[in-house]
N, C-alpha and C positions, 0 to 999 in steps of 0.2 A: 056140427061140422058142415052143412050142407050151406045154411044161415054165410058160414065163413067164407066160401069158394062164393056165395052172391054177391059177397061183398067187393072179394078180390076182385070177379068181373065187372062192377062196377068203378072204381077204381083204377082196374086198365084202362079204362073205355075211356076213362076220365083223362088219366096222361096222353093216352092217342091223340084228342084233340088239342092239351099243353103243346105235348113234342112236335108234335106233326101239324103245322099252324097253315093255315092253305098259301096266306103270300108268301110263304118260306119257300115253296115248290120254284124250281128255274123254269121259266120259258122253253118248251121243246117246239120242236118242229113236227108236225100232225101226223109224220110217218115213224115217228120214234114208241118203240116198242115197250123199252126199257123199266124194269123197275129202277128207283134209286133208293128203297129200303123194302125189309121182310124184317118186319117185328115179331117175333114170339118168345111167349112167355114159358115153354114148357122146359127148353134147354137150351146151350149156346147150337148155332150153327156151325159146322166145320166142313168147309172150312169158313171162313170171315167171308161175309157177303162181299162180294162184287158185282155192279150191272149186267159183266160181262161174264159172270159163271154163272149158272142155270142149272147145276147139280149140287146139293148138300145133301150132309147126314144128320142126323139128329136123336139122340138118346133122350127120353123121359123120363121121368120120376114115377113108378107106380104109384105111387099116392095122389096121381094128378086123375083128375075125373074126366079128363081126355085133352085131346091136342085141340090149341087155336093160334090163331094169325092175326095180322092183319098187315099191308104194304101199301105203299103210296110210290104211284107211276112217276116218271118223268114228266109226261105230259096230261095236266089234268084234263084235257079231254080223251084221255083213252081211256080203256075199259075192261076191267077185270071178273073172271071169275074162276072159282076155286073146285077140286073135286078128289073127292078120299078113295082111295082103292076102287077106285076106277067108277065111281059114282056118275051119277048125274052133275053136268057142269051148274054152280049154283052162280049168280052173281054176289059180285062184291064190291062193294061201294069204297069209295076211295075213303079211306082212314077209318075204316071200321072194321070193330074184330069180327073174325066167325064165328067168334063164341066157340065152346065146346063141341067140338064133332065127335061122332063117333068112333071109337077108334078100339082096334083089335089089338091086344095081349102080342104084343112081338112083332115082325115088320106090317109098317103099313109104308104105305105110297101117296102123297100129300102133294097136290098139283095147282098152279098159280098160272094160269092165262091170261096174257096183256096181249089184245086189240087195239093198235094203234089211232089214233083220232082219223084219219082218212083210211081204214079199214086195210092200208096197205099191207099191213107187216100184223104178225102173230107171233108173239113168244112166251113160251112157255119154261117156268120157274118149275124144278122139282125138289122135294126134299124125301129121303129117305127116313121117317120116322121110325125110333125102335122104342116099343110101350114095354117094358119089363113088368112077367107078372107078381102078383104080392107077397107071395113066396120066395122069391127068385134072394138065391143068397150066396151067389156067388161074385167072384173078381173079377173084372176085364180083363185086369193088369195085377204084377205083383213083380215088384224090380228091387232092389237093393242097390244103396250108390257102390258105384267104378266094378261092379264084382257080377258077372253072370251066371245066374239061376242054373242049372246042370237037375233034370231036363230043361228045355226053354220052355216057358210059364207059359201054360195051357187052363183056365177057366176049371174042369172038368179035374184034374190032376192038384192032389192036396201036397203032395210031398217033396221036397227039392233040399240038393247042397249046394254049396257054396266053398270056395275053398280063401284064403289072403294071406297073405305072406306079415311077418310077425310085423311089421312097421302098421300093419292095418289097427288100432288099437281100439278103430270104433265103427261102425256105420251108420246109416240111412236108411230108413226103408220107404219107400211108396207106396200104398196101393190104392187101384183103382175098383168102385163098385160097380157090378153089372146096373146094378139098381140104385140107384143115388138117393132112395129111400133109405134102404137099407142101413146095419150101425155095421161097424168093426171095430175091434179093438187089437189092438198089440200088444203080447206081454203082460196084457191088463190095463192099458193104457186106452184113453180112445184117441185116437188120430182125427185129423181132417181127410176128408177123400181126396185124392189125387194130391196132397200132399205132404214132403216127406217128414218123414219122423225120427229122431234119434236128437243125439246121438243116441246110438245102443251100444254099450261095453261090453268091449269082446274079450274072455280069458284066451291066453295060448291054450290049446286044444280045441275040442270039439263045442259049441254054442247053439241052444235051438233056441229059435224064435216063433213064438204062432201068433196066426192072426186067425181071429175067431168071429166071423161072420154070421149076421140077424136077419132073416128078410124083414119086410115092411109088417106082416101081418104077424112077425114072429113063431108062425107054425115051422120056419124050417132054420137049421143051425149047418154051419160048416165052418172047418179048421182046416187052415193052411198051415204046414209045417217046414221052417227053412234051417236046415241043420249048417251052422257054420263053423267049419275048421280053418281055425288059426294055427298059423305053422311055429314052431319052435322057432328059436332066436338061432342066426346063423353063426356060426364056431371058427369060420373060414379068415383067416386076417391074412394071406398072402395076397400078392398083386398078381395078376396074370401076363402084363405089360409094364416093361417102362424105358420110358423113351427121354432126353434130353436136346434141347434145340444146339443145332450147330456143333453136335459130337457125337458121340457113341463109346458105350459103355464096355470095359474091360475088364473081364470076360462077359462073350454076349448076357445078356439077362437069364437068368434062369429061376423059379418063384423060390426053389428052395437055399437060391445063393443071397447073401444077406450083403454082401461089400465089393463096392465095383468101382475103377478106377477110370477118370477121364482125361482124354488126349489134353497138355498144357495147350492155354488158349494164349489169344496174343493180349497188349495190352489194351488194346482197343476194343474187346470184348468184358463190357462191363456189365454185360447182367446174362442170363440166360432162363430159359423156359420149363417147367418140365411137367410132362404127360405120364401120369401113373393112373392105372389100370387094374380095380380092383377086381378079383376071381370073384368075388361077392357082391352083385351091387347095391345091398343092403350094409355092406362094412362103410366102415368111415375111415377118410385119406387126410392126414395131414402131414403137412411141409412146415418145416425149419431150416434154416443154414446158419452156420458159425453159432450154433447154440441158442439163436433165438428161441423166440416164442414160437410154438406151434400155431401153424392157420389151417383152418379146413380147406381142402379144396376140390372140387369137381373129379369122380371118378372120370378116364376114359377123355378127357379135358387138358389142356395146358395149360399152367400156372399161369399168377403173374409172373411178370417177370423178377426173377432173382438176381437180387445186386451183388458184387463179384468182389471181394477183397483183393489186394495185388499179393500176392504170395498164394497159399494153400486157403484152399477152402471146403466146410464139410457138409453137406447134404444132404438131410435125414428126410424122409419116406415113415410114416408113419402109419401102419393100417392097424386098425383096433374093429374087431369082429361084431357082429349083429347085436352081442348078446352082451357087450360093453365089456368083458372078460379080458378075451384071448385078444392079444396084439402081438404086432412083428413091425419091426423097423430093420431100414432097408438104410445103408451110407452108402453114397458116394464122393470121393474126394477128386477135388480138379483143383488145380493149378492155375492161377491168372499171372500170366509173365510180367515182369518189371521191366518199364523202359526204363530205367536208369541207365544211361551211359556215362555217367562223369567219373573221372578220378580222383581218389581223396590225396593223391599225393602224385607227385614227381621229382625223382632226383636223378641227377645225372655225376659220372666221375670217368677222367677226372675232372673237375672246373665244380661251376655250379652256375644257375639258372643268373642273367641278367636281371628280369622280372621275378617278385616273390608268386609262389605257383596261388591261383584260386581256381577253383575248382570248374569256373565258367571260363576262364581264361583259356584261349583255345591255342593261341601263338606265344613261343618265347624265344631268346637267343640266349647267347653265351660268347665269353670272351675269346677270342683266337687261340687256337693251341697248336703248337710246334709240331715241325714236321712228324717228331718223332712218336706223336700221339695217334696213331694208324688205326682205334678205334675208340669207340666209347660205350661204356655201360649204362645202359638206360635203365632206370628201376620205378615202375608205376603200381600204383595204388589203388588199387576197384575201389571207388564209394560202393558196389552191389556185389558182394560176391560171385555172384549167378552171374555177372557179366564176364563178356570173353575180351579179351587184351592182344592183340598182336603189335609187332612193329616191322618199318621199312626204312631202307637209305635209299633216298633219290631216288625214287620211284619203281625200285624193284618187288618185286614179291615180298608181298605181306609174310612174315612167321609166328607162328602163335608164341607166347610169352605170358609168364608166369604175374601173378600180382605177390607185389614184394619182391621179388627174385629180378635182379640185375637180366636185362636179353644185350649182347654183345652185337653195336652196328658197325659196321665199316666205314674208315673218313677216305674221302682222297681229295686230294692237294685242292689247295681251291675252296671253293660255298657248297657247304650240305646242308640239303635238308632230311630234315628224320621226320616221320612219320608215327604217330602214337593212334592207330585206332581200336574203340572201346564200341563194342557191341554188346546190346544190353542182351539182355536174360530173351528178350523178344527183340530177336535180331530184325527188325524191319527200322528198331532206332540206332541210329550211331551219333559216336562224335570222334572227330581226329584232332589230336593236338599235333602243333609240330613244333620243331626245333630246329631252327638256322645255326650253323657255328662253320668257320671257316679253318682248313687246315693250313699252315703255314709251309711254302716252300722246303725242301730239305736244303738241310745249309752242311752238309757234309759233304769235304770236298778232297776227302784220304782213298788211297789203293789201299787195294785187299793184298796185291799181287803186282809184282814189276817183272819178266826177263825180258832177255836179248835174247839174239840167235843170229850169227852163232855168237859164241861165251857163255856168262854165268853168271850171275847177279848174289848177291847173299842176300834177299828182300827182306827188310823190318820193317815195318807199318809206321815205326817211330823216326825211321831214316829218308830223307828225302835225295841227300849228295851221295853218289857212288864214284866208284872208279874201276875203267876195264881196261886189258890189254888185250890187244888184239893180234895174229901173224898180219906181218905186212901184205899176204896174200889175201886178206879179206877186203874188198873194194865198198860192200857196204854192211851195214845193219837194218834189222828189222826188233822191233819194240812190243811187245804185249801187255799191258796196262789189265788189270780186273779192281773193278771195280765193287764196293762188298753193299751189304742191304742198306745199309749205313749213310752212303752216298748214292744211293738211288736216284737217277734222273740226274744226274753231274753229267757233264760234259769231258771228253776229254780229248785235247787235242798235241799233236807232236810236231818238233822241228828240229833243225842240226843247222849248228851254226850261225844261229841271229836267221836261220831263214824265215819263210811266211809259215804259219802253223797251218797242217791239216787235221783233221778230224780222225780220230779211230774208234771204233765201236769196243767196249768193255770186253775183253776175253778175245778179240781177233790182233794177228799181228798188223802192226802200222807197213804203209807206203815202205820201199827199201829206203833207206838214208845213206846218200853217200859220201866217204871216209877223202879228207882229204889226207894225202902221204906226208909224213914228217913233219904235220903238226898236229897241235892239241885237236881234238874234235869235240864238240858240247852237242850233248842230246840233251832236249829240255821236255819233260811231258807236262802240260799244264792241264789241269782239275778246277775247272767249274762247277762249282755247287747249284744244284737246282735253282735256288733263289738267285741266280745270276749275280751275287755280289760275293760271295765267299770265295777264294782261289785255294790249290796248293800246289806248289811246283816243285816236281820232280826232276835233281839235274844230273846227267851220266857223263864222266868224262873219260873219250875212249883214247888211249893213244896206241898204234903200233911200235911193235919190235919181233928183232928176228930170233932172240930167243923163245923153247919150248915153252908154254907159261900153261898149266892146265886151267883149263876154264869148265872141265865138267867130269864129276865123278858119280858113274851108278850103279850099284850090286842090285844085282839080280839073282836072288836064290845065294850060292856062294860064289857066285862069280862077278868080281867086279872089273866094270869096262873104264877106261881112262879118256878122256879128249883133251888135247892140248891145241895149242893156236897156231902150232907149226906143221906141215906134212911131217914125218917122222922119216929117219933113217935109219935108226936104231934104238935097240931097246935093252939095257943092261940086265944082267941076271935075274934070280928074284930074291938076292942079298937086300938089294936096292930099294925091296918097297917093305914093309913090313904092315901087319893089323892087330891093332890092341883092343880087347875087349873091357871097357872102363868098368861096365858095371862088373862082371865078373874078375877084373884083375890080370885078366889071364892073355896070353899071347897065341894068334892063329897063327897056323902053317901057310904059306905064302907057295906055292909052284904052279906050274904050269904058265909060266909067261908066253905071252903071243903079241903079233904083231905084223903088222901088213909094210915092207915097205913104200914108201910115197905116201900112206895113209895119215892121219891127226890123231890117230886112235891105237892104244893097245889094251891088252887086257892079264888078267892074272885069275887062280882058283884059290880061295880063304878054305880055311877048314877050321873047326876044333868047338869047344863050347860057345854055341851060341843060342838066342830065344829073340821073338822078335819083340822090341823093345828098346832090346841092351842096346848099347852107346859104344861105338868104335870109333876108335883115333886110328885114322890111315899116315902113314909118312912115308916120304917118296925121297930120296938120295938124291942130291944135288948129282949131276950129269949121269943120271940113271936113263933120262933121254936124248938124241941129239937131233938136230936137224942138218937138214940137205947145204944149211950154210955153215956146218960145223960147230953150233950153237950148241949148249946143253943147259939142261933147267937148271934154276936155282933150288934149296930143298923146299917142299910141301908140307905141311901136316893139315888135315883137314877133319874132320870127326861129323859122325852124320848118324842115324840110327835105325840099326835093323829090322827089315822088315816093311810091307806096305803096311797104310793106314788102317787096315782093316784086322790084320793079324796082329800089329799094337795095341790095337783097341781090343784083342779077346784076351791077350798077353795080360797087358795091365789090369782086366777085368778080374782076371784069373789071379794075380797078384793081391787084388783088395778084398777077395773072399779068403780070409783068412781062417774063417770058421767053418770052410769046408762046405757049404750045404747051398752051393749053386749060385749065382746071380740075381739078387736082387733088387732093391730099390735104394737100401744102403749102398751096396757097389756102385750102383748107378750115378748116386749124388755125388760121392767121392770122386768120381772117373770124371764129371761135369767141374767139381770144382777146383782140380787140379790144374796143374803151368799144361798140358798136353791134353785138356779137358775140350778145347774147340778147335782141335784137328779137320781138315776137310777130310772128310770118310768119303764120297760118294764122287771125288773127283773133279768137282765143277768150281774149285779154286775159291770158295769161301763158306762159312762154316754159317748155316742156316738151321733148318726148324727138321728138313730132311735130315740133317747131320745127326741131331738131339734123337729123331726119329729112332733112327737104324742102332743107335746105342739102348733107347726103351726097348728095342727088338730082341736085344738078348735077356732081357731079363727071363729067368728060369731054366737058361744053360745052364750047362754042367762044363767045364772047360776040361779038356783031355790033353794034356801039353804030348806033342810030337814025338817018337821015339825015334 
């Protein structure tokens, strides 16, 4: 053994002067202190030499027959010498070892003195030497990879836990010897010192590890004991969080609710994020949408991004537990809107489209339609269901509208445009089609309604030529013209006598017209139809005379009042006038004649079976009246029908419910399609939609005929 360590020192000595070659040395400056190496053979230094540190530690090998050196200065002319636990300083020649010094069992103090070549400067190297004795069997160190010792590893202390969680399925072990003589083994294994060893297989539960230590001279043993509990596999597969970019989940999250509903996105949102959070962070998370494949991904983390289908989409959440078992999946469904805006179709009535419709086609027209066409049916066609449809005329308010289903627009006279807009499912896209069609002029150029005043007109809508008499005491006339929906926007103008025409507004009396005496007089009303080219003229030829001639008969209730065209001066009995009830057959009692003299007017009381409806023929006696010039009428018969327009209309109602059980929608059609079917009810001199109205209003009376 001894032979060996001679050899060893021989040996060193020998690479001292390989390694350390004298021209290798740099140039210093005479005041440089510095080592630029500290060789020794017993252990590493720690830390790494540097010029500029002046403090190391140093561990040996008890089996070492003591510490040596040897360094080479900076500057070969400086000069060194060395000294052990506080020894005598010895010199030491540059590149040569000290050889073996003495050295004590456990810390020594190991000192390196450089004198620089001008004696300026002094420095001194130290190393802390630690000599372990032969026996010594114990650990510096004793660590386990990722996992801490519970107590913390103390030399002195054999017993220790460990705890890892069930993913841990292996470890590492390191340990370090006090004495680097010394063996150790693992498990029964031998390791290297200082390092590590494994894997070592860990079961779930409890695992011990020893490590069983030799000193150098083998008199002493010790065991190290590292108990390691591996934890069961975790059971846990719910999520604690989960989040979604750019929404929020409905109803908020909660771990034990499994389906959640997300706000519809627009269509510009083509993929989105999502962050789920497992309760475990040993479970495993994986993501699918629309049925794919499942991908792992990052607990506590945001997906990739997730591509979005345009309609419904579903989004599964998958947590599967520690222990590969127990899983829970989590859906949520969101909505990605369609910008579809287009229409598979359009049709219009009545007419039909100029252009055949496509679907990109944004503009159409149509052929002109008569006055009489006052609206049009629009009927469009969603390409998307999900999309919404309204329409407009001429740029009023939009109204929502049906796909499929006809929306009803308004024309008026002249260029429309109609408006088709389609808002997709993600109303941020639209499209509007529109439609140009022009309405035609009304060319309706007929009266609703003709009188005079004073006289009487018999007006037919079919008759244009009348004829009146007039008392020679009337100087002029006045004309009232009405006009019906029919001739809407006609003009209408009046004159007498070949004169200039003026103008009169529909329903008001015309300028007076004055009569001349003892001739013919021509009243003309002429009827401009909207389109300015249509006429009709109406012509009145008035003449006077001095006989009584009646021009106006009205019952009111049972009493009817007479106007004749003469002041009156008499009025004969009531032989004279008589009233016959047509529809009943039957004859009224006539009395109570009256009369104003000077007046144009007399009057009489009817009595006996009557209902308003029925049809009365009045006759009047030839010189039943006279006037102031001795004149008396010629005879009358005139026939007119009882009752106003509103009491006929419940009469006849009352009439067509034959079965007794109120007024209904049969009554109704009958009442409409009868000769007396478009009576003005409401008084404004032509039979309109008001009129049709106030007749649907009775439906569901009961009629109670008068007693």
């Amino acid at each position: 053994m001894r032979i060996a360590k001679l050899l060893m020192i021989i040996f060193t000595a020998m690479m001292f002067i390989v390694v350390f070659p004298w021209h290798a040395r740099a140039a210093a400056s005479d005041a440089n202190a510095d080592l630029t190496s500290i060789h020794q053979g017993a252990g590493a230094l720690t830390p790494a030499f540097s010029p500029s540190v002046t403090e190391y530690w140093l561990k040996m090998r008890s089996s070492e027959q003591g510490f040596y050196t040897a360094a080479i200065p900076a500057n070969a002319g400086a000069t060194m010498a060395y000294a052990m636990n506080g020894s005598a300083w010895i010199t030491l020649p540059e590149n040569t070892s000290t050889g073996y010094i003495a050295t004590n069992r456990g810390e020594n103090t190991f000192q390196i003195k450089v004198t620089s070549a001008d004696s300026s400067t002094v420095k001194t190297y130290t190393i802390h030497v630690y000599f372990p004795a032969t026996n010594d069997a114990d650990l510096s160190d004793l660590r386990i990879s990722g996992v801490a010792l519970n107590p913390a590893f103390q030399p002195s202390r054999t017993s220790y836990t460990a705890s890892v969680p069930y993913t841990t399925s292996s470890l590492s072990l390191t340990g370090m010897l006090d004495d680097r003589a010394a063996t150790f083994v693992v498990n029964g294994t031998l390791p290297a010192d200082g390092t590590a060893f494994g894997p070592i297989p860990l079961n779930v539960g409890s695992n011990t590890i020893t490590v069983h230590t030799t000193s150098y001279d083998g008199t002493a043993n010790k065991t190290y004991t590292i108990t390691v509990m591996r934890a069961e596999p975790g059971t846990n597969s719910q999520l604690s969080a989960l989040s979604v970019s750019g929404s929020k989940l409905s109803p908020p999250f909660q771990p034990n609710l499994l389906g959640y509903v997300l706000a519809d996105v627009g269509y510009a949102t083509r993929e989105m994020t999502v962050t789920p959070t497992a309760a475990d962070s040993a479970a495993t998370v994986q993501l699918r949408v629309n049925e794919g494949d499942f991908i792992t991904v990052s607990s506590g983390l945001p997906s990739q991004p997730i591509a979005l289908n345009v309609g419904g989409n579903r989004i599964q959440v998958k947590v599967t537990a520690e222990d590969g078992t127990a899983a829970t999946t989590y859906t949520m469904t969101v909505k990605r809107q369609s910008n579809n805006a287009w229409l598979s179709g359009l049709d219009v009535a009545p007419g039909t489209l100029n252009e055949p419709f496509a679907y990109d086609r944004l503009a159409y027209t149509m052929a002109n339609v008569p006055y009489a066409t006052s609206s049009l049916a629009v009927t469009p066609a969603l390409s998307d269901a999900n999309a919404s449809v309204y329409v407009r005329a001429n740029g009023g308010s939009y109204k929502p509208a049906a796909s499929g289903s006809p929306a009803i627009l308004p024309l008026t006279v002249g260029s429309n445009t109609l408006e088709i807009k389609v808002l997709a499912e993600d109303p941020s896209e639209e499209k509007i089609y529109t439609l140009t069609v022009t309405r035609l002029k009304n060319s309706g150029a007929s009266l609703y309604g003709l009188s005079v005043s004073p006289g009487h007109l018999d007006f037919s809508s079919q008759v244009t030529d009348y004829s009146l008499t007039v008392s020679r005491s009337v100087s002029s006339l006045t004309v009232k013209p009405v006009l019906p929906d029919s001739s809407r926007g006609a003009a209408i103008q009046v004159r007498i006598n070949g004169g200039s025409y003026v103008p009169v507004q529909s329903g008001m009396n015309s300028p007076a017209l004055p009569l001349i005496s003892g001739v013919p007089n021509v009243i003309e009303v002429l009827v401009t139809a909207q389109d300015g080219t249509t006429t009709r003229l109406y012509t009145i030829r008035v003449s006077q005379a001095g006989t009584p001639v009646l021009t106006k008969l009205v019952m009111d209730g049972m009493n009817v009042r007479l106007t004749f065209s003469e002041p009156l001066r008499s009025v004969a009995d009531a032989t004279y006038f008589s009233v016959t009830n047509m529809s009943r057959n039957a004859a009224l009692s006539v009395t109570d004649v009256v009369y104003t003299p000077g007046a144009a007017e007399a009057g009489f009381t009817a009595s006996g079976p009557l209902q308003p409806g029925d049809e009365l023929e009045f006759r009047i006696q030839a010189g039943a009246v006279s006037s102031f010039s001795g004149e008396t009428n010629a005879a009358v018969s005139l026939k007119a029908v009882y009752g106003d327009a509103i009491q006929q209309m419940l009469r006849r109602l009352a009439d067509l419910d034959t079965d007794h059980d109120g007024i209904g929608i049969r009554e109704v059609l009958a009442y409409l399609n009868s000769p007396y079917g478009h009576n003005d009810l409401n008084g404004d001199g032509q039979f309109t939609r008001e009129d049709v109205a106030i007749v649907l209003r009775q439906i569901g009376t009961k009629f109670v005929s008068p007693t």
